[in-house]
C-alpha positions, 0 to 999 in steps of 0.5 A: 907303796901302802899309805901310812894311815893315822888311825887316831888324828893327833894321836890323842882322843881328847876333845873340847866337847862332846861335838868334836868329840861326835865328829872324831868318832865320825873321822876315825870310823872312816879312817877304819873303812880307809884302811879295811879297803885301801883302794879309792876307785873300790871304795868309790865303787862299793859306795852305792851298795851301801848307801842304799843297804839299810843293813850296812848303814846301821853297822855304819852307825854302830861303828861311830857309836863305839868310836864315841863312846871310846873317845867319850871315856877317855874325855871323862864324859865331859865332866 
């Protein structure tokens, strides 16, 4: 049985501050991982491929740049 992941935790992009903000982008990017590779022991497996892949670190960085800059529009950039 496939394991309903929630995509966005609380179903809400809201944050008090650009930190929680930083950190939910942080989260939903590896939820995104989680569920591209649903299977722990592969995930595990893949991790020293790309811990050491300067390539795949940045496309790392990259996802959690557009996860931030999405919750950050929809918190009217702290305004």
């Amino acid at each position: 049985m496939t394991e309903l992941v929630q995509l966005v935790p609380n179903n809400s992009l809201l944050t008090k501050t650009p930190e929680e903000g930083r950190q939910l982008a942080v989260k939903m990017a590896r939820l995104i991982i989680k569920v591209t590779q649903p299977d722990a022991a592969i995930r595990e497996k893949m991790r020293p491929t790309y811990a050491e892949d300067p390539a795949m670190l940045i496309a790392i960085g990259q996802t959690i740049a557009t996860e931030f800059a999405t919750i950050a529009a929809a918190n009217n950039y702290w305004k």
